[in-house]
C-alpha angles and dihedrals in degrees: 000000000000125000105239109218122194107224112010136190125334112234091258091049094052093049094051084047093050090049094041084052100052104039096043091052087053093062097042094055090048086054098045087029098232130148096274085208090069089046093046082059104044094046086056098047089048097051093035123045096004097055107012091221093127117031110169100212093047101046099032101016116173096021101059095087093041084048089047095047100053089038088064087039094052089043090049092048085049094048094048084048082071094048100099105164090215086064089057099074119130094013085058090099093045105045084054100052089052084052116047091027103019103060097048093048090046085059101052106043084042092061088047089060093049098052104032084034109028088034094223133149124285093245092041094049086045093051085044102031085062087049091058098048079092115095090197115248084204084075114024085065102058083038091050091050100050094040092057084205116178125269122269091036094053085049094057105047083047099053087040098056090042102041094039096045093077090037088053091054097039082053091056092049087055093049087051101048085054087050097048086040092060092046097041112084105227097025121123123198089241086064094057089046093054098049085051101052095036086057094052096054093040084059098039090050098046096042092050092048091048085050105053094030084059101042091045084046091055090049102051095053090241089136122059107240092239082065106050095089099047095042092049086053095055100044091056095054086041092059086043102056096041089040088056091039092068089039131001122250092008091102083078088070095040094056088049099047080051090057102054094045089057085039091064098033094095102233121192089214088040087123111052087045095061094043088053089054099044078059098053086039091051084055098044096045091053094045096046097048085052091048098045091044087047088053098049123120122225086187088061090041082046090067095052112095133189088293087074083061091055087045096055088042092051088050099045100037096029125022097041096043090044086049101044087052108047092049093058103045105139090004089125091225125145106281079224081062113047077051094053086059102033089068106033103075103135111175117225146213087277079062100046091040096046087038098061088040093062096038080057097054096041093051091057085049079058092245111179109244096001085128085070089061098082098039083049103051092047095048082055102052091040091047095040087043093050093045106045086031092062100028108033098080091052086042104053086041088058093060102046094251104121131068130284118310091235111046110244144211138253110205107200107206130039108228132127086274104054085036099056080041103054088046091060101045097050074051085072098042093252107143114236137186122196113197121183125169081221114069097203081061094072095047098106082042096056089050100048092053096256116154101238134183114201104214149043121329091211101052132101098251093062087052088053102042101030130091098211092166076082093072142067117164115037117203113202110202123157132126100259106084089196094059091039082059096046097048089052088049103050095041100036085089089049099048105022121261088252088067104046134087152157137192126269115278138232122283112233121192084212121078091200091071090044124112127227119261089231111063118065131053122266118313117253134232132324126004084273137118129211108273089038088058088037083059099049095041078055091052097059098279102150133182125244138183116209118179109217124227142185094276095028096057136172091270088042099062092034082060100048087049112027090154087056128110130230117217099164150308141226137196111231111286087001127124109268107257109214120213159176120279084241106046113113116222111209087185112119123183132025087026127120131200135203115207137167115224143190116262088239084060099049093066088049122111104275117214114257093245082063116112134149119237 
């Protein structure tokens, strides 16, 4: 039972709380790696209706909707800003499939389980049973980048839960104006078609126009860098608002359609933007699930019964699968696949916000059961976010759709180093990856059974072909410390800065062909530059990898090679950790080093603990 406190938060207290609370959660479930989106939840719950410390409508009042509502705008624009279509590729069929087939057939085997499940009301299951057509974006991404799934059905699940999710709300819009037309004396059913489609084009053309004004406005240099940001920001809120002014809820289609116009516009500061905008989503994800579990009722959730548990198993074990399946019937894809989709459908915070607003409006039209709308909706996001938040990374192991089991590397460069690297390494069954523009480079690495990629790591065509989820730690070295740079630069943000690294440059005598300290990833290695490690790899310098036990300990092997080394280390089954020549390492058993070693040192006696790979 709640705590009942007298006078609550003040409107700045219970903002800072909310984004304490998010964010925090957010960390804590990187550290415990658990899905963020359970925790989100549970932290709400907590400070909300258990102890009654936070309570949205006390201590915001009147701004929590409208914050709720541009929050889910500006989630939706963020989410059409990753819908390249390039991207698309091999998932086009499929996505399209989920969408034109798929949506129609969710509704209406949605509104099946409600009825026949939840046991509602025909005009309450077909409102709702539009709203749950979304797969929520909000939670589909944080589950996506924990599970490391592979990519096309990554990008299916992601295209479906962005495109679907205005096109669940617009169905529930739909499903409104028929009720209201049925309960309004005067109203005709065409009345209700025209204010829909007009509201549809009205959203697909303003967001269109917002999309390429902006993106022709960005070319052609008619913004100052310093503004884009600001001035992307308020014409999104500007095509929402109008959007939802000429029908409500369709400015979720229009900022989406936005987003994907500006997605496929080629913009030379794309990718700022959307960093920028990962950012601001990472914030309002988190902020909306606390508000939304603060707000919850446990007197509304007091009126469900065990038909609501029929209801969330129909729609996990029957509607989305149905619906999967069907959809892809003669798609060609991987029957693993079509699996993988058909029973990951968690519901997000778009269901739980357009879901209250219609049980709202039904309930003033005087709609049986239309109160169980809201206590329904949030049983099904917490159940279906519990579930594939738990369950969806073993799953998708299980049937051979995520990344490699042991995190690889990508080495950026072919030369005799990265190539003896790279040999000792997949030794060790660590997965590597050598990647070179020039083909002949990779000519060591192709004999040697080395996956290789000839081109740029930064091009489209690596992002296309490449299964990057594969990979965890990125190595640039070439022997252009400029490029080197730049690769550590542009993917540092992808792959986080403490995994990336690239080999020592050049000294230069001239400051003006130095680079500044500040761009790259962390240097690699020993104080040595390329040609200086070409040329001791040349000498005899070989790489070894020794695994380290109780008796055979990280001072015991320093002792024994003291010349030696050290590149990295990884616990069994962990992700490499690449370091510096001098770090110590206290760990003792079920550790492996690399190291690269002096040829005097290679025809010494070896301890017994030593083993390659």
């Amino acid at each position: 039972m709640a705590t009942e406190t007298t006078t609550g938060l003040s409107p700045v207290e219970a903002i800072a709380l909310v984004g304490a609370l998010g964010v925090g959660s957010q960390w804590l479930a990187w550290r415990l790696r658990m899905p963020a989106i359970v925790l989100m939840l549970v932290a709400g719950i907590i400070v909300g209706p258990v102890l009654g410390i936070f309570d949205p409508i006390r201590d915001i009042g009147p701004l929590t909707a409208p914050m709720i509502s541009i929050a889910v705008a500006i989630i939706l624009f963020e989410g059409g800003m990753t819908l390249n279509f390039h991207h698309l590729r091999d998932a086009a069929v499929g996505v399209r499939r989920l969408v034109f087939i798929g949506a129609p057939l969710g509704w209406l085997t949605s509104v099946l389980a409600l009825h026949y499940g939840a046991g509602i009301g025909w005009e309450s299951a077909a409102v709702f049973g539009g709203i749950m057509i979304v797969t929520g974006p909000t939670v589909i991404a944080p589950l996506l980048r924990t599970a490391r799934l592979s990519r096309r059905p990554a990008a299916l699940l992601q295209w479906e839960a962005i495109v679907n999710d205005p096109i669940g709300a617009l169905a529930a819009v739909f499903a409104f104006s028929v009720v209201l037309v049925l309960n309004t004396e005067g109203a005709t059913p065409m009345d209700a078609a025209i204010e829909l489609i007009l509201g549809i084009v009205v959203a697909s053309v303003l967001g269109w126009l917002a999309g390429y004004g902006l993106s022709r406005a960005f070319k052609q240099a008619l913004v100052p860098e310093y503004m884009k940001v600001p001035v992307l920001f308020t014409l999104l809120l500007a095509t929402f608002a109008v959007s939802d002014a000429v029908l409500h809820e369709s400015g979720l289609l229009a900022v989406t359609v936005m987003g994907v116009v500006i997605a496929n516009a080629n913009l030379p500061s794309y990718t700022e933007l959307l960093r920028f905008k990962e950012h601001a989503t990472v914030l309002l994800v988190s902020g909306v699930f606390i508000l939304l579990a603060a707000n919850l009722d446990f007197a509304a959730l007091a009126k469900l019964d065990m038909r609501a548990v029929i209801f969330v198993l129909a729609v996990v074990f029957v509607a989305r699968p149905v619906t999967v399946f069907v959809s892809l019937i003669g798609s060609k894809l991987p029957f693993k696949e079509q699996v993988l989709v058909a029973f990951t459908g968690p519901r997000g915070v778009v269901l739980i916000a357009v879901a209250g607003l219609f049980g709202e409006r039904l309930q003033e039209l005087g709609i049986p059961d239309a109160d169980l709308i809201g206590p329904l909706a949030f049983v099904l996001v917490a159940v279906t976010v519990v579930i594939h938040g738990f369950t969806l990374a073993p799953f998708a192991r299980l049937l051979g759709l995520t990344g490699a089991s042991t995190p690889g590397v990508i080495l950026i460069g072919g030369s005799r180093f990265t190539t003896g690297l790279a040999e000792a390494l997949q030794k060790a069954e660590i997965p590597v990856l050598m990647t070179d523009p020039n083909f002949g480079h990779l000519r060591r690495a192709r004999s040697a059974g080395i996956a290789t990629f000839s081109g740029d790591i930064l091009s489209e065509a690596a992002e296309n072909r490449l299964e990057f989820i594969n990979y965890a730690t990125l190595v640039a070295a070439t022997d252009n410390d400029a490029y080197n740079t730049l690769v550590a630069t542009d993917l540092s943000p992808e792959y986080g800065r403490d995994n990336v690294f690239q080999i020592m440059r050049e000294k230069s005598e001239s400051a003006r062909h130095q680079l500044p300290r500040t761009l790259g990833g962390q240097r690699f290695g020993p104080d040595q530059s390329y040609h200086d490690l070409e040329a001791m790899v040349e000498d005899g310098w070989t790489f070894r990898v020794t695994r380290l036990t109780e008796e055979f300990d990280f001072d015991a092997w320093r002792a024994e090679h003291a010349d030696s080394i050290l590149l990295g280390w990884w616990p069994d089954g962990g992700a490499i950790k690449l370091v510096r020549y001098d770090t110590e390492i206290k760990s003792g058993a079920n550790v492996r080093l690399i190291a690269l070693r002096p040829a005097e040192d290679r025809a010494g006696t070896q301890p017994p603990s030593d083993a390659k790979g």
